[in-house]
Residue frames as a rotation matrix with the C-alpha (Angstrom) as fourth column:
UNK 1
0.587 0.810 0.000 0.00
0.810 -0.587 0.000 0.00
0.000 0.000 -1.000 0.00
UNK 2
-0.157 -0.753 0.639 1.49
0.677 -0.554 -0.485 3.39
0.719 0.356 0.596 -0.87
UNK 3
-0.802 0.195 -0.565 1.58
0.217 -0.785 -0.580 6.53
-0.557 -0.588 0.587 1.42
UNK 4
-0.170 0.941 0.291 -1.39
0.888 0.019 0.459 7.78
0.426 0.337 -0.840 1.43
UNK 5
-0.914 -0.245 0.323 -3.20
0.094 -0.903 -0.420 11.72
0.395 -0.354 0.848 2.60
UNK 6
-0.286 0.808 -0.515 -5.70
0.707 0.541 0.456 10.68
0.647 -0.234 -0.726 4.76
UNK 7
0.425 0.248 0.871 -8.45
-0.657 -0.578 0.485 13.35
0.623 -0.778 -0.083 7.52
UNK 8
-0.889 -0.385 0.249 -7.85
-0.423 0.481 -0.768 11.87
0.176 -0.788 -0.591 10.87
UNK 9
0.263 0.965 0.008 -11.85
-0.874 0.242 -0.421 10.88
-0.408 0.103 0.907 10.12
UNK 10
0.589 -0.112 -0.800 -10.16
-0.643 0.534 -0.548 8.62
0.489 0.838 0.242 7.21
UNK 11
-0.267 -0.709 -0.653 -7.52
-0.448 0.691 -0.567 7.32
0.853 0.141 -0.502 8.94
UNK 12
-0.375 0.387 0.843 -9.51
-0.824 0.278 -0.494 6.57
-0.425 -0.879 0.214 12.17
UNK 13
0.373 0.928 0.003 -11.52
-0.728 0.295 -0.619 4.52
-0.575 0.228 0.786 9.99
UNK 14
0.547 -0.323 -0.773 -9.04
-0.165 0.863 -0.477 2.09
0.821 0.388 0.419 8.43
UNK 15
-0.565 -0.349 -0.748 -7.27
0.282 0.770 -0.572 1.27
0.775 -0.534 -0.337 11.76
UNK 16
-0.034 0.612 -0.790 -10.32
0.728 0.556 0.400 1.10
0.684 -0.562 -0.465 13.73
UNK 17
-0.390 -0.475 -0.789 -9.51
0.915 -0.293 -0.276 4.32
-0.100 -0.830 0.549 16.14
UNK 18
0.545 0.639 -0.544 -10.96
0.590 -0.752 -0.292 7.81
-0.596 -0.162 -0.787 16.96
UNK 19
0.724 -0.102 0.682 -10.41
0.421 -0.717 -0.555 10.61
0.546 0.689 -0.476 15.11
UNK 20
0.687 -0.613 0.390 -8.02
-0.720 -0.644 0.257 11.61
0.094 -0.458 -0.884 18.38
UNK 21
0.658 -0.557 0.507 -6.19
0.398 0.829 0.394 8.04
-0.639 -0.057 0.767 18.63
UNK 22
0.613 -0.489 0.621 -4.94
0.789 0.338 -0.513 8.62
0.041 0.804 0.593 15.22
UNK 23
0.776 -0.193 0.600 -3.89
-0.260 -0.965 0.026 12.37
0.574 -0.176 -0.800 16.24
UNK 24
0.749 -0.440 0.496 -1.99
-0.650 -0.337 0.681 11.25
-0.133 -0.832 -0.539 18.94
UNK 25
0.535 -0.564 0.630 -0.34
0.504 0.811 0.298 8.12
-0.679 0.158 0.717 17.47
UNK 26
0.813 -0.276 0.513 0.58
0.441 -0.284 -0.851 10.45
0.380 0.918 -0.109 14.24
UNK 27
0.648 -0.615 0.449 2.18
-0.639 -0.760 -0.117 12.96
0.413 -0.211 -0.886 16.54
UNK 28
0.446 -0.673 0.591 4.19
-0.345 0.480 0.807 10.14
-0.826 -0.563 -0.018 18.83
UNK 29
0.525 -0.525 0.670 5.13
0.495 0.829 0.261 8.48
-0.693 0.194 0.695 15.47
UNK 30
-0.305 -0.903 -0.302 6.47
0.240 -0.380 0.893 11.42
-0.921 0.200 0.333 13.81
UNK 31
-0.277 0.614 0.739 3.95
0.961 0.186 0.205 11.25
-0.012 0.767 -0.642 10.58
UNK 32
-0.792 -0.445 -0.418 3.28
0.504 -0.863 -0.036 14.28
-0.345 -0.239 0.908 8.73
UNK 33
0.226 0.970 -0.094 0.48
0.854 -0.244 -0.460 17.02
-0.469 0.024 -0.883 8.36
UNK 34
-0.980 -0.197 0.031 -0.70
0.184 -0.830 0.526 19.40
-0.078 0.521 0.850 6.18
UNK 35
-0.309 0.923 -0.230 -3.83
-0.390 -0.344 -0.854 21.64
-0.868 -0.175 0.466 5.90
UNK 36
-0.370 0.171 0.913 -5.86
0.927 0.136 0.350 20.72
-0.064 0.976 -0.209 2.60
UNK 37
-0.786 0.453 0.421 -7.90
0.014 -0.668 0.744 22.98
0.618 0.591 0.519 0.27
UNK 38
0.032 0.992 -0.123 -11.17
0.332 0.105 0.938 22.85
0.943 -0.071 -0.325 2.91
UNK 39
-0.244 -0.644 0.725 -8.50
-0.723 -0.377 -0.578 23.85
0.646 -0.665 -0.374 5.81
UNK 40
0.981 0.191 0.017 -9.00
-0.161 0.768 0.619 20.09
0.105 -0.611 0.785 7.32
UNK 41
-0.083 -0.988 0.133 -5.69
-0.906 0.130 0.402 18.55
-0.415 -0.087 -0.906 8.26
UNK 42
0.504 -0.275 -0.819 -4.10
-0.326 0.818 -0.475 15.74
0.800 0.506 0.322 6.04
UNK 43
0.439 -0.624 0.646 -2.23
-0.572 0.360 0.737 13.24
-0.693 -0.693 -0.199 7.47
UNK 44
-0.088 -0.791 -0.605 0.93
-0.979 0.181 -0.093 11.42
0.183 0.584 -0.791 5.95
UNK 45
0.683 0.239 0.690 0.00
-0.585 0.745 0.320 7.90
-0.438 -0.622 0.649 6.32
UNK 46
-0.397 -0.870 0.291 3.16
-0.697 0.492 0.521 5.46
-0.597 0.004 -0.802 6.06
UNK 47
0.057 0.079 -0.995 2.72
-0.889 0.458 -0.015 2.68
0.455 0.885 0.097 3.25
UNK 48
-0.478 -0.045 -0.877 3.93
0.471 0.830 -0.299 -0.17
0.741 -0.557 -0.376 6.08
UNK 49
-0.323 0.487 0.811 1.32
-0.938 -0.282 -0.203 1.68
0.130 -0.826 0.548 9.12
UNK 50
-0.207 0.637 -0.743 -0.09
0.260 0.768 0.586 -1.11
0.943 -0.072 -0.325 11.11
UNK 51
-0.923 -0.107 0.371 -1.91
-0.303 -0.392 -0.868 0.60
0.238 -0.914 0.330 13.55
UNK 52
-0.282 0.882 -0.378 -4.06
0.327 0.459 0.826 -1.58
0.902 0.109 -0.417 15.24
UNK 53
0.239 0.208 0.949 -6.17
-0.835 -0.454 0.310 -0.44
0.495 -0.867 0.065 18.51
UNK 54
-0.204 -0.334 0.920 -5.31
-0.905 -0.294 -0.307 -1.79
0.373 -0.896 -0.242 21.50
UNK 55
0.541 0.828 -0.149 -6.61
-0.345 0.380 0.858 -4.93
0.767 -0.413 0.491 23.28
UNK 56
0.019 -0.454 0.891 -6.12
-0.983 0.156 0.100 -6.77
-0.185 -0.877 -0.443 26.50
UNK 57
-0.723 -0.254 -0.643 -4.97
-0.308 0.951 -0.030 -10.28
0.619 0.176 -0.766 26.90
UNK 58
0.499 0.799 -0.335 -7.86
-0.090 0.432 0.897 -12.53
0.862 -0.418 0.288 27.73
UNK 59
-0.026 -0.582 -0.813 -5.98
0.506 0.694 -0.513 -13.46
0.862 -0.425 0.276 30.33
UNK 60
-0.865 -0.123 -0.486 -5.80
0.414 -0.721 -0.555 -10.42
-0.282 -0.682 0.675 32.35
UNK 61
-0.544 0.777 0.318 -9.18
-0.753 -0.619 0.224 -9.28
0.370 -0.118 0.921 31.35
UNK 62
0.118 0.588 -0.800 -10.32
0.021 0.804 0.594 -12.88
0.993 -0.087 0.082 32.82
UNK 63
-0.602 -0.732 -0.320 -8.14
0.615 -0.169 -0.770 -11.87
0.509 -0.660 0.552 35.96
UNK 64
-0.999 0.008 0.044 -9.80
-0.016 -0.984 -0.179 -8.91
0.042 -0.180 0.983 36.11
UNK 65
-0.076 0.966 -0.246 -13.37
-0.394 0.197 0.898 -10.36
0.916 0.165 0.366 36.11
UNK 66
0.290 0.626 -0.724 -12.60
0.109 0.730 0.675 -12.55
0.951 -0.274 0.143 38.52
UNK 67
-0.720 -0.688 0.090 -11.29
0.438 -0.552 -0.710 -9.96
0.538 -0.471 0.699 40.91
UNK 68
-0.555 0.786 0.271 -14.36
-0.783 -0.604 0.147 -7.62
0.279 -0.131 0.951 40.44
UNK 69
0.077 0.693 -0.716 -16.35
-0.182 0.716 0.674 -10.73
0.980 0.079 0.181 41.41
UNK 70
-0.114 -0.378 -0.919 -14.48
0.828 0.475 -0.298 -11.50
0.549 -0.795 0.258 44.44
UNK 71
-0.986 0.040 -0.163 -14.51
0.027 -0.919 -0.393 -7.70
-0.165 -0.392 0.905 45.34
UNK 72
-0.305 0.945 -0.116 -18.34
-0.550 -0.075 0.832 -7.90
0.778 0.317 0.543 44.60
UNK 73
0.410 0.572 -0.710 -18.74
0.362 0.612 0.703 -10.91
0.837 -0.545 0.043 47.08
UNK 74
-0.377 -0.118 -0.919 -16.83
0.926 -0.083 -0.369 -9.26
-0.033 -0.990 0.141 50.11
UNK 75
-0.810 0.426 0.404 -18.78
-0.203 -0.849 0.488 -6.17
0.550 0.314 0.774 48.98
UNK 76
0.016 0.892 -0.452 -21.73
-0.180 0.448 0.876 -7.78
0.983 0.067 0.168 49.54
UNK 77
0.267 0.118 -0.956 -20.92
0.754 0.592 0.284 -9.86
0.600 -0.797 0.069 52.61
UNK 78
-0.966 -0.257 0.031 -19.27
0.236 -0.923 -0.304 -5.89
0.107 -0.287 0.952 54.06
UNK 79
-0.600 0.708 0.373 -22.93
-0.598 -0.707 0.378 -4.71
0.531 0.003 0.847 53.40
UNK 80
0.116 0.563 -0.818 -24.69
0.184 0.797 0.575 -7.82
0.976 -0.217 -0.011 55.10
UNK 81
-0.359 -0.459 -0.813 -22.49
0.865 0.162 -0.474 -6.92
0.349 -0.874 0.339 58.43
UNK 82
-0.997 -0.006 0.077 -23.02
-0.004 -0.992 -0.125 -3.54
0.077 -0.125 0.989 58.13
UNK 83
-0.138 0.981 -0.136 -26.94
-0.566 0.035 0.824 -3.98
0.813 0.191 0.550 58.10
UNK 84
-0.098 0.098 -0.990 -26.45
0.737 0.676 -0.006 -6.38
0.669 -0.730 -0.138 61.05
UNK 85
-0.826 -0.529 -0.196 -24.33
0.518 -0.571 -0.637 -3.80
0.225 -0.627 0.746 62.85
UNK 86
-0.791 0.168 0.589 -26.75
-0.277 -0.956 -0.100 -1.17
0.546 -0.242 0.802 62.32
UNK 87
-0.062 0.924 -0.377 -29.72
-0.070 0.372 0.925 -3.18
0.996 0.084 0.042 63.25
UNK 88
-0.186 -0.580 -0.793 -27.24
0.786 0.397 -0.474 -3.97
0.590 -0.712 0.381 66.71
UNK 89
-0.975 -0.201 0.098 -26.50
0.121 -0.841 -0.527 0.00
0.188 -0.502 0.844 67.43
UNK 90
-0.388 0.849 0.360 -30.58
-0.372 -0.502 0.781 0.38
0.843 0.168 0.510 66.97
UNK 91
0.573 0.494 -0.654 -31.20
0.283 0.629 0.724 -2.03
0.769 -0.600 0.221 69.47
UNK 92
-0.120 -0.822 -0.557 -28.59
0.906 0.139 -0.400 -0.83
0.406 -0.552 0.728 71.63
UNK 93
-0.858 -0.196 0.474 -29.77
0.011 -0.930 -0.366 2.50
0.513 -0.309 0.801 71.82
UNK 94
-0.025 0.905 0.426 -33.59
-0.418 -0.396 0.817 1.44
0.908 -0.158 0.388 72.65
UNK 95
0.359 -0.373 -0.856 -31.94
0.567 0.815 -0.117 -0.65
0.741 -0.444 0.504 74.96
UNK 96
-0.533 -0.653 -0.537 -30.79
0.827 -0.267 -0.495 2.63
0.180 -0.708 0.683 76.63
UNK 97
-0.654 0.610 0.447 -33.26
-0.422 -0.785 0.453 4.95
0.628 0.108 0.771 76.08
UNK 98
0.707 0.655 -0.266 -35.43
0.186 0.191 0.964 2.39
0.682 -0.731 0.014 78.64
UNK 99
-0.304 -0.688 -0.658 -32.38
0.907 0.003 -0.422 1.70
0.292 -0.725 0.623 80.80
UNK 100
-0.822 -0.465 0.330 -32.78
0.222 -0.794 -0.566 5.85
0.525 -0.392 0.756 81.00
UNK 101
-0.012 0.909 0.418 -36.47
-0.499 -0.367 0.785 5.87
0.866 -0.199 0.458 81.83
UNK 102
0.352 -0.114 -0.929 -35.76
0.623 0.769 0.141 3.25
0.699 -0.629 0.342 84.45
UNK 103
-0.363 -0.797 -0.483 -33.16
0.846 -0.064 -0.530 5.34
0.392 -0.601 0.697 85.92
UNK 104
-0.627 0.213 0.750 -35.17
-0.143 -0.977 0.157 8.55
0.766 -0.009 0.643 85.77
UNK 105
0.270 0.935 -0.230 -38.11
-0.002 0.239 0.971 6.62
0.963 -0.261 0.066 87.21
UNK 106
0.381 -0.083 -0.921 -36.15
0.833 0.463 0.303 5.34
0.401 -0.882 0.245 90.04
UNK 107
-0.786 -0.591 0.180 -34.68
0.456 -0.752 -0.477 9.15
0.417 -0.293 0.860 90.74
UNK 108
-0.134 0.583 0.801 -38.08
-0.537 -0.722 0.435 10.55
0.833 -0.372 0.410 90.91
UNK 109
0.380 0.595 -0.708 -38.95
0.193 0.698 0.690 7.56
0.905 -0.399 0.151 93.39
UNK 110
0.065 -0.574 -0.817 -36.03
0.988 0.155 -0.030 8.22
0.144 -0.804 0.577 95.66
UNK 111
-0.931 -0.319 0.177 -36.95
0.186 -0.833 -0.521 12.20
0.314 -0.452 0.835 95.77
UNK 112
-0.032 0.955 0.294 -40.19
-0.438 -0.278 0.855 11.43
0.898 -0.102 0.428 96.48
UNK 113
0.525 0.040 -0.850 -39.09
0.587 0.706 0.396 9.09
0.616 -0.707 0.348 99.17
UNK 114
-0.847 -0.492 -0.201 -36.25
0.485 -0.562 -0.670 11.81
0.217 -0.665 0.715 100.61
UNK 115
-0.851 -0.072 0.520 -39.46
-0.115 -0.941 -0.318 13.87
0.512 -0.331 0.793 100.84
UNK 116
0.723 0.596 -0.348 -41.77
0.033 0.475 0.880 11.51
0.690 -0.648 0.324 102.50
UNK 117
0.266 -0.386 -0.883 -38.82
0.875 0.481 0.054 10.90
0.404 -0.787 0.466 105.02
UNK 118
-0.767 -0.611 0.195 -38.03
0.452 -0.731 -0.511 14.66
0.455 -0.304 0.837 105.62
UNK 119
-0.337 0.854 0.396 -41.67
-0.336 -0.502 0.797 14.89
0.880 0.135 0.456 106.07
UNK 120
0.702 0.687 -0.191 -41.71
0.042 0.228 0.973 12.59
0.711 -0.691 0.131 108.84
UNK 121
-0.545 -0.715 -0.438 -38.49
0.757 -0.195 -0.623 13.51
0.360 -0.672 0.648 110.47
UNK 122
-0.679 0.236 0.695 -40.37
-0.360 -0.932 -0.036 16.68
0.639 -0.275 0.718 110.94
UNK 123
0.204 0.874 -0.441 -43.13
-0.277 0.483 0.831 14.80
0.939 -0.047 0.340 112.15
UNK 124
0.357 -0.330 -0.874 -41.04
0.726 0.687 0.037 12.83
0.588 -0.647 0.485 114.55
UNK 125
-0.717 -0.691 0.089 -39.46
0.454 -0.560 -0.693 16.27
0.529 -0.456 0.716 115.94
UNK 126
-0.363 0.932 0.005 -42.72
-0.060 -0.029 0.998 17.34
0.930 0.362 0.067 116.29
UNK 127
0.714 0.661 -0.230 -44.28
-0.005 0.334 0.942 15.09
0.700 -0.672 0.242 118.31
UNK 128
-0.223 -0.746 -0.627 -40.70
0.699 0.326 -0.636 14.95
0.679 -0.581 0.449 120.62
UNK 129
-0.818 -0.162 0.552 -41.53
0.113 -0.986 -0.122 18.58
0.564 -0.038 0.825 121.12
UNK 130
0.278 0.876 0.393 -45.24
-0.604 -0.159 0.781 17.97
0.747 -0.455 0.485 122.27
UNK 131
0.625 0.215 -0.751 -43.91
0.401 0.736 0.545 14.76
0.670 -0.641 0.374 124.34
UNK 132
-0.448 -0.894 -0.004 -41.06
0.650 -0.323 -0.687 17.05
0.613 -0.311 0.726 125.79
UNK 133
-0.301 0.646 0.701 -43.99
-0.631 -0.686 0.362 19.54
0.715 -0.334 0.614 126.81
UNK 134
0.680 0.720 -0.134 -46.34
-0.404 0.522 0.752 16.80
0.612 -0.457 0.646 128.21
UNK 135
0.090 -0.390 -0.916 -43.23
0.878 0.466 -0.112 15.19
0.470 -0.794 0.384 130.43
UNK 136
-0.972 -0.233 0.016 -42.44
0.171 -0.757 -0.630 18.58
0.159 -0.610 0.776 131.90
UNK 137
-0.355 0.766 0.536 -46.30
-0.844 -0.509 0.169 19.19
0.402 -0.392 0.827 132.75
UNK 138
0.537 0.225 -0.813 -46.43
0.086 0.944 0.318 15.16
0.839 -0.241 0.487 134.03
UNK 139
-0.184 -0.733 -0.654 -43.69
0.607 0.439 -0.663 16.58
0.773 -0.519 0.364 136.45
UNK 140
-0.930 0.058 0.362 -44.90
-0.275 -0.764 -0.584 19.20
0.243 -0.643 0.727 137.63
UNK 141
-0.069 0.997 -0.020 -48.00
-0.648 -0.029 0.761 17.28
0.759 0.066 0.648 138.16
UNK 142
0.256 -0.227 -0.940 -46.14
0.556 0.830 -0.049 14.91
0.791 -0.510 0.338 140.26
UNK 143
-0.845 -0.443 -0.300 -44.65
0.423 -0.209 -0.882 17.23
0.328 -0.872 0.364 142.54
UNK 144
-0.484 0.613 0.624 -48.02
-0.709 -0.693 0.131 19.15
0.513 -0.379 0.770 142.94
UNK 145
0.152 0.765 -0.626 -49.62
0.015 0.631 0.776 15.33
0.988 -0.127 0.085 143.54
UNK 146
-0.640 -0.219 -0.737 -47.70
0.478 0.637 -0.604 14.55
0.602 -0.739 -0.303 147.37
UNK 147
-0.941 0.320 -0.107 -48.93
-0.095 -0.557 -0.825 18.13
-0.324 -0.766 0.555 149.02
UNK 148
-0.289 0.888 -0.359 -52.67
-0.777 0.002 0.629 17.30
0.559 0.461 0.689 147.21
UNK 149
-0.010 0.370 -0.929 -52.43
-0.262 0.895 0.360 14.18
0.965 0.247 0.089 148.97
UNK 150
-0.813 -0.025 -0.582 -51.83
0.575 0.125 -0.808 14.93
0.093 -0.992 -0.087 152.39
UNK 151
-0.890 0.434 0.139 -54.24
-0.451 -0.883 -0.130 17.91
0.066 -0.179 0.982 152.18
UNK 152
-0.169 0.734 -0.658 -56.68
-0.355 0.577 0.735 15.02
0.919 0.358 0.163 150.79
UNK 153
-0.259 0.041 -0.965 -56.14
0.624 0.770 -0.134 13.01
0.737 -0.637 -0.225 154.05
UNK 154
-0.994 -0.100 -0.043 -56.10
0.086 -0.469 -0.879 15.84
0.068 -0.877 0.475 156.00
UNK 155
-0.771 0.637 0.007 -59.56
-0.635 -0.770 0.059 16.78
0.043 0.041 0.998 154.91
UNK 156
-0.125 0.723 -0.680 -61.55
0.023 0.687 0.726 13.33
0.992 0.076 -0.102 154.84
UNK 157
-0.666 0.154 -0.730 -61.75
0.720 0.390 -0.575 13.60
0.196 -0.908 -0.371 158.74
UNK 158
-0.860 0.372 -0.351 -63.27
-0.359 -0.928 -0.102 17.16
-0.363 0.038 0.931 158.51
UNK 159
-0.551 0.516 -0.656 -65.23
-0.831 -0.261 0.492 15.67
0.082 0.816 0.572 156.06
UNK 160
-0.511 0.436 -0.741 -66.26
0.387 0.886 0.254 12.51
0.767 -0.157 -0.622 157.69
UNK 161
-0.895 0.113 -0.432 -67.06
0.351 -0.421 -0.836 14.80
-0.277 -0.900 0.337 160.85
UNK 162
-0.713 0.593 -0.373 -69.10
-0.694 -0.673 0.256 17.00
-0.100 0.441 0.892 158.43
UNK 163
-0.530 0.507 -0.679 -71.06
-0.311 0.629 0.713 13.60
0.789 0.589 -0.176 157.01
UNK 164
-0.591 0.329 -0.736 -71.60
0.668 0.711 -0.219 12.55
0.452 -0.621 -0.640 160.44
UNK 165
-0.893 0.319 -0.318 -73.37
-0.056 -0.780 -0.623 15.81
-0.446 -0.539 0.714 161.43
UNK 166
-0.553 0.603 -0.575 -75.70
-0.795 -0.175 0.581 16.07
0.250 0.778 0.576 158.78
């Protein structure tokens, strides 16, 4: 095949490659350009060009399948845990959110109990205060009893005199 003046449209199109492939292969291999009459660029195409596109070796694109698979299946089994987990933290928190009602519950209980019991300490001081009264008027009721009691004797003769008049 002779050299040939080819768009980079043209020559994309006989070795299979974009219109930029061939651009960039032309420039790395040194192949010359010129504007035409329509102000497209020609391209010098070599007479021996074999520019074919690219491919991978089955081999490594079989590799590479069976990579993305494997990364797919601990993907997978990653998202399976992760759904456990979260399912774990959810339970874990309603798990504490009672725990806190519990704890609240049992706070109000025990200031309701400090104020039953401050209520009857008062209570108890209270009544010390009335029984502190009543022993001090129980004593002085004793000492007033002995001189009541002689006066008592003194006066049943008088008074037995008195009965026997009448």
């Amino acid at each position: 095949m002779p050299e040939e003046w080819l768009t980079w449209q043209q020559a994309g199109e006989r070795f299979g490659l974009s219109p930029d492939a061939v651009r960039m292969r032309a420039r790395r291999l040194g192949w010359r350009t010129q504007p035409n009459n329509e102000g497209r660029t020609l391209v010098l195409v070599p007479a021996a060009a074999e520019v074919r596109p690219r491919e991978r070796a089955p081999e490594r694109a079989t590799e590479l399948s069976i990579e993305i698979m494997r990364l797919a299946t601990l993907l997978e089994a990653a998202d399976g845990r992760a759904t456990l987990a979260e399912g774990r933290v959810e339970q874990a928190e309603q798990l504490a959110d009672r725990a806190e009602k519990r704890v609240d519950a049992a706070d109000a209980d025990r200031r309701s109990a400090e104020a039953r019991a401050d209520r009857a300490e008062q209570a108890v001081a209270g009544e010390r205060s009335r029984a502190a009264v009543l022993s001090d008027r129980l004593d002085a009721a004793q000492d007033e009893l002995p001189p009541a009691a002689t006066s008592k004797r003194m006066l049943r003769p008088i008074g037995q005199k008195q009965e026997a008049q009448a």
